[in-house]
N, C-alpha and C positions, 0 to 999 in steps of 0.2 A: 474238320472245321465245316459247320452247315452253311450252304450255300445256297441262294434265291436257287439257282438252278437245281437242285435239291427236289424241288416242287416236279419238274417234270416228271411223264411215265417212261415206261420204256418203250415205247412203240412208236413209230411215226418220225414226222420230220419237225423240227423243233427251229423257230425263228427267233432271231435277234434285228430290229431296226436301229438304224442313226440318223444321226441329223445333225446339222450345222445350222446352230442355231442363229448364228452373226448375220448367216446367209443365208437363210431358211427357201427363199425365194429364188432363189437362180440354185441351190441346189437341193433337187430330190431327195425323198428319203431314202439309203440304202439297207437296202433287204438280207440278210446274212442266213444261210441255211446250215445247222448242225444237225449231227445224227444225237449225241449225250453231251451230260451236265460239264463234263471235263472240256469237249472243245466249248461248250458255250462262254466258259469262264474266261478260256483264254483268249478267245474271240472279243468277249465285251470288255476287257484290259485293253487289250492292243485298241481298241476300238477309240476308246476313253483316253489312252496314252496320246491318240494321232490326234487329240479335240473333237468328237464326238460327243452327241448328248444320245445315250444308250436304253435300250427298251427291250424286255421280252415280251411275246408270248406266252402265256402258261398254258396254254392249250397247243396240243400237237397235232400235226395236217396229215391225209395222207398223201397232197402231193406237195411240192416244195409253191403253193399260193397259199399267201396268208386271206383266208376269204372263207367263212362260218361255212358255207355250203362243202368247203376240204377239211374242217374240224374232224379229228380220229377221235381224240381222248381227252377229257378234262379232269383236270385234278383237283380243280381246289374252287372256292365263291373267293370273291375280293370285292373291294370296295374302295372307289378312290374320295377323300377328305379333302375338301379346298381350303385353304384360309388365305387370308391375306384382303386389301381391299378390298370391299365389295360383294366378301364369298364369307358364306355363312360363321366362318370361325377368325377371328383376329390373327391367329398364326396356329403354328402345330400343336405348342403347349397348351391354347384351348381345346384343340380337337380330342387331343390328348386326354387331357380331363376330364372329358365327356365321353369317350369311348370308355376310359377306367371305371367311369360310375358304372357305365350300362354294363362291364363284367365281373363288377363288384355287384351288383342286383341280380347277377342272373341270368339278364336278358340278351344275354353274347354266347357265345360257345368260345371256350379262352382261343385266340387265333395262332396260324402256325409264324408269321411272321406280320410286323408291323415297319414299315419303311416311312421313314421321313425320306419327304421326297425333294427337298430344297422348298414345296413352297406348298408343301400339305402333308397328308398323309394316304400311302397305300396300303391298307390289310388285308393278309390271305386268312384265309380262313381253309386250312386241306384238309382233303375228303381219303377215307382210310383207303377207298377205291376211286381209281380215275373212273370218271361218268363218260360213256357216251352222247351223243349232242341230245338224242332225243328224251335220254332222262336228264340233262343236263337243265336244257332251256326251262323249261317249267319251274325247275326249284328255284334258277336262281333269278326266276322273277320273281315268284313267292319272295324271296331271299330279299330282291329291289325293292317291293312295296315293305317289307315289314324293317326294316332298316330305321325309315325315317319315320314309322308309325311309332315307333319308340324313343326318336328325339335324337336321332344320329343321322344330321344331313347331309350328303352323298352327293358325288355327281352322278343323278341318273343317267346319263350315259352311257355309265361304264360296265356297272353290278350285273346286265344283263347280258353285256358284248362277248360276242364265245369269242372272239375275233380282236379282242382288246391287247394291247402292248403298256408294259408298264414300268418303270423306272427301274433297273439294276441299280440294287445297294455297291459303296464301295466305287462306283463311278461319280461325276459330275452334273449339276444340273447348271446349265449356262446359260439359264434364259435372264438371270440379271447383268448387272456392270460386274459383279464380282461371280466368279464359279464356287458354286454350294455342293460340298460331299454327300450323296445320298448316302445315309447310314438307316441298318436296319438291325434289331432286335429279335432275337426268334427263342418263344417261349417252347416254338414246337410241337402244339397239341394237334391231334387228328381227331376229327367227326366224323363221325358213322354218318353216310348220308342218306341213310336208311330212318334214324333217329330224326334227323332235319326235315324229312318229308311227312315224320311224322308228327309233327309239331307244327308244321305250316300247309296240314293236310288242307286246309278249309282253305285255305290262302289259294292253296294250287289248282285249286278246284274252281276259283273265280278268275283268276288272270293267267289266260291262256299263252303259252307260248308257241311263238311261228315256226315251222321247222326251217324258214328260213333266217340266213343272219340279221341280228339287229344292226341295221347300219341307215346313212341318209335321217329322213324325217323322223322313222321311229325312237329315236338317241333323244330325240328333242320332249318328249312324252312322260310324264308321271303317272304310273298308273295305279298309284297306291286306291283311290276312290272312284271304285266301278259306279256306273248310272245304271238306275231304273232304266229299264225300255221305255216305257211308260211318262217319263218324267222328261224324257230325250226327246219326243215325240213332242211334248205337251211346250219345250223352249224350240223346239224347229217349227212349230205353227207361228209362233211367234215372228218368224223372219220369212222377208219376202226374198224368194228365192228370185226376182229379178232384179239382183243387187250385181254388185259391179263385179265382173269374172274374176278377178283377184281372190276377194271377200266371197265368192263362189266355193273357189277351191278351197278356199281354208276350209270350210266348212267341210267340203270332201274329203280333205287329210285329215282332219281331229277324227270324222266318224271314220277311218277306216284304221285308226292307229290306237280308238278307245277301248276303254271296257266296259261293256252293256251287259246288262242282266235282263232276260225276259222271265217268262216264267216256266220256262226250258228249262235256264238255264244260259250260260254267256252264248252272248248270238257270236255265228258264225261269221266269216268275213263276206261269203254271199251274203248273208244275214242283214249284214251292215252294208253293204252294194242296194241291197233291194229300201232298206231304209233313204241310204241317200238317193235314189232315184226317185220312189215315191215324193220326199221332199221337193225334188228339181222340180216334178212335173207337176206341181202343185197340189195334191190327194192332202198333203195333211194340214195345208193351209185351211183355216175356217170356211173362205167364200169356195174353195176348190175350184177357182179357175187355174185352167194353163198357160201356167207363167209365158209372155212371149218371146224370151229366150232360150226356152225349152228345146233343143234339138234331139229329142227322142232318148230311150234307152241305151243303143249303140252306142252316142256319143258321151253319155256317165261312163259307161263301159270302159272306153276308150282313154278317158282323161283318171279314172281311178287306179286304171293298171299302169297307168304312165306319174301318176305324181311320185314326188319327190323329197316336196316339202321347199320352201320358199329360204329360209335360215333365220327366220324370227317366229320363234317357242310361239305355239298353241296349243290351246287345250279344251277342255268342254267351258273353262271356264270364261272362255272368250266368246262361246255359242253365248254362255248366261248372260255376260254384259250386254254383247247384241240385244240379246230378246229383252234384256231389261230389267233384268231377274238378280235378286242381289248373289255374289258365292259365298256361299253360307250353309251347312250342314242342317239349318232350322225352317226349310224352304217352307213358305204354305204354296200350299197347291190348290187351285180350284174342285169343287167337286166334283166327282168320275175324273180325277188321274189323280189315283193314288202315288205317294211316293212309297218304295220299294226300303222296305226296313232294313236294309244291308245300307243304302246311302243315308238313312234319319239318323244310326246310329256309328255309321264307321269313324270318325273323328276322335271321337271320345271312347268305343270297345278295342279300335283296335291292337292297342296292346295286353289290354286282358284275354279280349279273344283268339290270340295267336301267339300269348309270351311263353316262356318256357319254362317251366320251373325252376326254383329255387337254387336249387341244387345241378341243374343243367349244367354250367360251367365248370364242375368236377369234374365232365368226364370229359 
């Protein structure tokens, strides 16, 4: 009988979380360390037996911390689906529907398992080989932007978290007044993720991944739509950088959490340090005075390796509203700053420029 725990490799230390939902707040999550798929089973039974809201892992650690920097082995991409008020799908059965077109067109690789989760949907998608983190992170950002460039909205949060926990089918979800069976379905297909890298070659080659974990402010980030350097540049002249240190820092986390394109190629994260300093100290402002808040390069330095991210979503598109600038894929730009033809046309290309064929879903 295939089982969620099915998904792990053989290597490594293998996590299951709980929680009490009723009392989420006075108690912690409990962390639960197996070696294989058998104790995990039994472990998340007994778990869910004792009222537990249950979660693995699909990535395995080498030491018993659940934390991307102990990532051993990854098996598979996922994708968590919200519905319900307020979240892009009415309930599971829309999600549903809309996941089924996009592997009826082609543009899915059929998944190894689909879990209803009491109040969405989880899909694995397994890979014929567990990945290491380093080939891991890159695909399955590729993986997070081209998701939704196809019309299947995500929590981005999650698609890229090596570190992510995710609902065991066959247990309970108790975050309503009633307990919901998570039930899961498993078609069972495996992708070559050789095949997947090569299909979202161009993808992988713009939004770089960190070798560190995605966690804190980066969860909060879309990065489906890289920016021109050039265009980034031309909405930060736009802002006076002696704005109030709040609206400072945000500035400081979108640039160091986005994706830029020079004509390099994506800038680096010093890359993007030197951008937002230039900004602080006023060089890309029109008049180029220094701002009188400016406390030198030490102190960007200091405040970029230390953020964190405040808990309310930013993005470049909160730079464009500041400076004034409509978000809109049709931008005009003044003469001498070009917009970068990966952002004039990513809207509307990018499911031709990165879909998959026809016939992908076969295999």
């Amino acid at each position: 009988m295939t089982s969620i725990f099915d998904l792990w490799s053989d290597e490594g230390e293998h996590c299951l979380v709980a929680l009490r939902m009723s009392d989420a707040k006075d108690k912690p999550p409990k962390h639960k360390w197996v070696s294989n798929a058998d104790e995990g089973r039994a472990m998340a039974m007994e778990l869910d037996r004792t009222g537990w809201d249950v979660y693995f892992a699909p990535a395995s650690f080498r030491t018993r911390r659940r934390k991307g920097s102990q990532a051993l082995a990854v098996p598979a991409l996922w994708a968590d689906v919200d519905c319900g008020a307020g979240k892009p799908y009415a309930d599971a059965r829309e999600a549903l529907t809309v996941l089924l077109e996009k592997l009826r067109a082609g543009e899915l690789a059929l998944p190894w398992a689909v879990v209803m989760s009491g109040s969405g949907l989880h899909v694995h998608w397994r890979l014929s080989e567990p990945l290491p983190p380093g080939r891991w992170r890159p695909l399955a950002a590729a993986f997070k932007a081209y998701l939704p460039s196809i019309g299947l909205e995500i929590d981005t949060a999650c698609t890229a978290d090596i570190a992510r926990i995710l609902r065991v089918p066959d247990t309970h979800n108790r975050k309503g007044d009633e307990p919901k069976l998570v039930q899961a379905t498993y078609p069972c297909k495996v992708v070559d993720p050789s095949r997947l890298e090569t299909m979202l070659a161009d993808l992988i080659g713009r939004v770089p991944a960190s070798d560190e974990p995605v966690v804190g402010v980066r969860s909060q980030f879309d990065v489906r739509s890289p920016e021109s350097l050039e265009y980034v540049r031309y909405a930060l002249s736009r802002l006076d950088p002696d704005m109030s240190y709040t609206d400072w820092r945000i500035v400081g986390v979108v640039l160091r959490e986005m994706v830029i394109l020079g004509n390099a190629g994506v800038l680096s994260e010093s890359e993007r340090l030197d951008l937002f300093d230039n900004w602080s100290c006023g060089k890309l402002h029109p008049a180029g005075e220094r701002p009188v808040k400016y406390m030198g390069r030490a102190s960007c330095e200091h405040i970029w390796h230390t953020m964190h991210g405040s808990g309310t979503p930013a993005t470049f598109g909160t730079i464009m509203y500041w400076a004034g600038l409509p978000e809109t894929s049709d931008v005009e730009v003044p003469a001498g700053v070009p917009v970068d033809e990966v952002r004039a046309g990513m809207d509307r290309e990018l499911a031709k420029f990165f879909g998959f064929p026809a016939d992908y879903a076969d295999g």
